[in-house]
N, C-alpha and C positions, 0 to 999 in steps of 0.2 A: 518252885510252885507245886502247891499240891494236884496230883493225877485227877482227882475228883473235883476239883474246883474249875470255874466257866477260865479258859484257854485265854483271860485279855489282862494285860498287866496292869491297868490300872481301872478301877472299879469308876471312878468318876469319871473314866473314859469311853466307858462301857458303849453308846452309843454314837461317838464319832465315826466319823468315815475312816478315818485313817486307822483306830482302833479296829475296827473288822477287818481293814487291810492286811494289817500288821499279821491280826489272825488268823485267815485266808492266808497268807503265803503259810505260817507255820503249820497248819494241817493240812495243807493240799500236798501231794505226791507229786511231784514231777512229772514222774514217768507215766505214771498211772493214770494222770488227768490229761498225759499228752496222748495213750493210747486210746482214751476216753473220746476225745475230739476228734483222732483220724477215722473213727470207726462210725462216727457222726457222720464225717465229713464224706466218707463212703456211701454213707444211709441217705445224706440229702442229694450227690450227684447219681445214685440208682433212681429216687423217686421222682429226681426231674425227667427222665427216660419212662418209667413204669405205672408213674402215678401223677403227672405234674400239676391235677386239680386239687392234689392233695399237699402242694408244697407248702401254701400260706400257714395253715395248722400243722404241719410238719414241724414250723419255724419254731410254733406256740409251743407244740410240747419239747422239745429241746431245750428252749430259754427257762418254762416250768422243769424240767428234769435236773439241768445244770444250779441252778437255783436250790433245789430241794437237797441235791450232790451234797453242795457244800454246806446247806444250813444243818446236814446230817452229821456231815466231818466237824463240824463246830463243838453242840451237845456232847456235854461230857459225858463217854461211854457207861458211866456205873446208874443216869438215868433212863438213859436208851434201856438196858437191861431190864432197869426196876418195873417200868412202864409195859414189858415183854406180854405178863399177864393180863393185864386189861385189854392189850393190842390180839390176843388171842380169846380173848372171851367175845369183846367185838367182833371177831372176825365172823367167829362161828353162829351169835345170835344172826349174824347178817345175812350169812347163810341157809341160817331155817329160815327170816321173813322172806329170802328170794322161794326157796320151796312151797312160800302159803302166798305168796304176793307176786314174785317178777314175773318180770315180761318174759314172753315166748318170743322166739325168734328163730327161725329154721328148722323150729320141730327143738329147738331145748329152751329152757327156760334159765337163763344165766343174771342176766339184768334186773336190776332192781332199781326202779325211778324214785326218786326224791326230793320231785319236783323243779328245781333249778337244771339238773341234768340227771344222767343216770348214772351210776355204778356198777362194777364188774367185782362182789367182794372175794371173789376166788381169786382175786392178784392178789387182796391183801396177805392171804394165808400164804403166798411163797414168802413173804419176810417175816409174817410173824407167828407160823410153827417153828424156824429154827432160831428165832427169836426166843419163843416161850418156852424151846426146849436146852437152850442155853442154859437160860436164866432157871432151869428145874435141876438141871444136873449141877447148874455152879451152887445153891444149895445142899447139894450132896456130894460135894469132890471131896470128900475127906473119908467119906463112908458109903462111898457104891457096892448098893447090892443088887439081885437076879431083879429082885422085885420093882426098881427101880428101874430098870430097861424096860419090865410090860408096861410098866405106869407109862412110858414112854410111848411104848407103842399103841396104846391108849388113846394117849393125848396125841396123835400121830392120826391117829384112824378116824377118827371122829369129822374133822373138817376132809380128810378124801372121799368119807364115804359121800356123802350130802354135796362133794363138789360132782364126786360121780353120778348120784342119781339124778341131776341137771338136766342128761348127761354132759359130760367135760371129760372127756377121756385125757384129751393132752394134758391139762393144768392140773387134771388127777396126780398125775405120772411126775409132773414135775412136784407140786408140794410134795409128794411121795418121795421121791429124789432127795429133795431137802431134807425133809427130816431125819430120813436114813443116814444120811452124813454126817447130821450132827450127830445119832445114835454110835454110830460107828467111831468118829473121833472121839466119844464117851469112852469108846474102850468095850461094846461090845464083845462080848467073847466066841472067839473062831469056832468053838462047838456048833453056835448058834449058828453062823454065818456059813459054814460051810455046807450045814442039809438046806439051808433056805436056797443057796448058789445051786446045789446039784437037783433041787427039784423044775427050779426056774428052768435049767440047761435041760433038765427032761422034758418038760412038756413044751419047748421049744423045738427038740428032734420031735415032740410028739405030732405038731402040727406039721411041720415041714415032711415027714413020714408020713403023714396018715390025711396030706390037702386032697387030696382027690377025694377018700371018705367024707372028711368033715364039712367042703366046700359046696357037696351038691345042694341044690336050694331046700328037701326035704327036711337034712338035716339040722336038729335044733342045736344050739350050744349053751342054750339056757341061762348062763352066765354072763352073756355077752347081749347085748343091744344089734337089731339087723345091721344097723349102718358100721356098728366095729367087726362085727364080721366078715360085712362085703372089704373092709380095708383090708382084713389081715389074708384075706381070701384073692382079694387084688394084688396085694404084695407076693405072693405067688407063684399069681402068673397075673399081670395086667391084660396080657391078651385076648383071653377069657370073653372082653367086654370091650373093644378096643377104642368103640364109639362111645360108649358110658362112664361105670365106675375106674375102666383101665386108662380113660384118655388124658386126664390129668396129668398119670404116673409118666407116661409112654409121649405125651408133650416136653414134659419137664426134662425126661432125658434128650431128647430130643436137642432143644438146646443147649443142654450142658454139654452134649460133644461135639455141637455147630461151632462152638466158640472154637476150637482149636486150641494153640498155642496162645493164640497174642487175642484174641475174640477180631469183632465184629465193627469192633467200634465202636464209641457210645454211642447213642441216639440210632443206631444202626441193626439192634438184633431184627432179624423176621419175625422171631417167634414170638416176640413180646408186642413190637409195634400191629402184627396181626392180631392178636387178640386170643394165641394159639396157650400161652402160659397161663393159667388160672389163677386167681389172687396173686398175681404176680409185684402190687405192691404189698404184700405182709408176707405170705408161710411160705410162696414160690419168688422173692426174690431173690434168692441164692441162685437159683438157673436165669434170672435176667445177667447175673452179675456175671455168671460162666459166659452166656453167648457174647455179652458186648466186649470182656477182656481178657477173657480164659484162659488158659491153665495159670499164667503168667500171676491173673489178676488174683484168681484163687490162692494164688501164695501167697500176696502179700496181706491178704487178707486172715488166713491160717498164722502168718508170720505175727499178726496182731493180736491174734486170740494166745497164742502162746507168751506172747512178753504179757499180756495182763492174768494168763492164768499163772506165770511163772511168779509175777510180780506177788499175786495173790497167798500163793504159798510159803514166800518169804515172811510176811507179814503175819501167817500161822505159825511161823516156826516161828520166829521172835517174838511173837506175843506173851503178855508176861502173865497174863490173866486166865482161868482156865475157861470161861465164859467166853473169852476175848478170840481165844484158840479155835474153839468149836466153831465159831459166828464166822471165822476169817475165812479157817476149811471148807465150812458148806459150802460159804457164799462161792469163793473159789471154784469148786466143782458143781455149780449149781451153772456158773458159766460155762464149764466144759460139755456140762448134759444141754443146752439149749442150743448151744454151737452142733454138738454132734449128734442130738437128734432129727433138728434142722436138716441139717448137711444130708443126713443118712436119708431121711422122707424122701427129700426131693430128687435121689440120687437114681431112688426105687432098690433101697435096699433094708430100708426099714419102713414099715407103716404110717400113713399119714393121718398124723393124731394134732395137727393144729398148734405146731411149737413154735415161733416166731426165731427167727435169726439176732440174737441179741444186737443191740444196739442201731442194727440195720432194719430190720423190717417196721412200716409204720404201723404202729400203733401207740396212743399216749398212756394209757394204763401202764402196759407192758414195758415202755421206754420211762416211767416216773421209777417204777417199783425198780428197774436193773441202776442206778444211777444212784437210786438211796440204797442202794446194796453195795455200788461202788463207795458211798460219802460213809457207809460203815468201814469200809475197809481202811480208809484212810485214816476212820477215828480211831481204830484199832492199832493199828500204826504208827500215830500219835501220843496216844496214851501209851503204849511201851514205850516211847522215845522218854515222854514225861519222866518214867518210873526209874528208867536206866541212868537218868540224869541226875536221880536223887528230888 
């Protein structure tokens, strides 16, 4: 069978039941759709404890996310790609109408109504900048040059800055993430990479040295929005404000070291059944998840994000396609940054910039977009099995 051609052996069977069957087993991953499921299965017995008016639509985007998984693992990977462009020109018109049209909501303006429902089109940009920068550098795998990494970062900059001035600091940071990845499995050059590291690392001591100057309320930072200053000014010290912008932070640890060993029990945290965790069904369910089954539960939970990030990189490395490579890598480390900036917010040891817990925390946007990231990996995986088969 050719790699390029729709995955079903007989064209006149195309629409049978059995015929998608058949297909579905041959591009679904084993292990990958089983780590897919426990991580589920984790996300709906936390949001029966954290959030239980929100289970019925919990149910809908899961069945929507699983569904979309596999119709993604299906598409033969060489249309996925082709399509990259349009999926990034969209992205970004949808972007300016939210800057001249969406809704305001907490003081940012993110949404953009279209009548039936609304949209959030900054999720679409985490799939499809390192979509469209796949598909820019598979173009040029034969003849990379300097000039082709700014074009890069170009095409890179353009949907952060517009998701930044929303503001959207977290989903900045993650498309941000994204695209760097694919840049880098491009084969960025360590010249490049190492002053952009040692200045980041600078003006990291620079804050953590100079928080007492930078923090008092006179001073401006000009570059920053008051609410991401008061975060990074929180992260700190939370105590500062113990009642206000530190009580979040200084909750959340709270319960992450109530859990103990073995936690709480489910249905059993204080700090979540009190009303003491903050969004504790989305960006703070990590500290529900610590107090009810703690440390214990935390492992098995890390023990998951490591077999699908592992799984993920196998899938890079045996990709046969250079497109295929890139797409596998980000996505791959695209999960490790949302697991560990997660983990890190809630922990109070990094900034809370609004990153959801992959697979776990509800949200349907966020849970469709990580699922079709998964049904790429698979396709990816797929189609090198195709190629290596002849």
């Amino acid at each position: 069978m050719s790699p390029n051609a729709l995955p079903f052996s007989d064209e006149t069977r195309f629409f049978t039941p059995m015929a998608w069957l058949r297909t579905l087993l041959r591009v679904t991953d084993p292990w990958l759709f089983g780590v897919v499921l426990a991580l589920l299965a984790i996300s709906w017995t936390m949001i029966v404890s954290a959030g239980p008016e929100r289970l019925e639509s919990l149910q809908t985007h899961i069945a929507l996310a699983l569904v979309l998984m596999l119709a993604t693992a299906v598409i033969p990977l060489r249309h996925i790609v082709r399509i990259a462009p349009i999926l990034y020109l969209l992205g970004v018109l949808l972007l300016i109408a939210v800057a001249l049209f969406g809704d305001v909501s907490k003081g940012a303006r993110r949404w953009l109504d279209i009548g039936v429902t609304r949209i959030q089109p900054s999720e679409l940009m985490k799939l499809a900048v390192p979509l469209a920068l796949a598909w820019y550098f598979q173009q040029r795998e034969n003849a990379l040059r300097a000039h082709d990494f700014i074009i890069a970062f170009v095409l890179l900059g353009i949907p952060v800055a517009l998701i930044a001035m929303q503001p959207d600091l977290g989903t900045a940071l993650l498309v941000t993430a994204a695209g760097l990845y694919v840049i880098f499995f491009a084969g960025l050059p360590w010249k490049l990479i190492i002053p952009a590291v040692l200045l980041a690392v600078g003006g990291l001591l620079a804050i953590i040295g100079f928080g007492d100057i930078l923090c008092v309320p006179e001073f401006d930072w000009v570059v920053l929005h008051e609410y991401q200053k008061q975060r990074i000014c929180t992260l700190l010290d939370p105590s500062q404000d113990p009642l206000g912008r530190g009580f979040h932070v200084i909750q959340s640890t709270i319960a992450i070291g109530s859990g103990g060993m073995w936690g709480k029990g489910w249905l059993q945290g204080t700090q979540t059944h009190l009303a003491f965790i903050p969004e504790r069904h989305t960006d703070f369910i990590f500290s529900v998840l610590c107090e009810e089954f703690g440390f214990v539960g935390v492992l098995v939970l890390i023990a998951l994000y490591i077999l699908l990030i592992g799984r993920g990189m196998t899938f890079t490395a045996t990709a046969t396609t250079f497109a295929g490579r890139l797409l596998a890598g980000a996505i791959t480390m695209i999960f490790f940054t949302y697991a560990f900036v997660n983990m890190g917010m809630v922990s109070g040891i990094l900034p809370v910039v609004g990153v959801p817990l992959p697979f776990i925390s509800y949200g349907g946007t966020s849970l469709v977009s990580l699922c079709i990231a998964v049904g790429l990996l698979m396709n990816i995986r797929h189609h090198s099995r195709l190629i290596a088969q002849g």
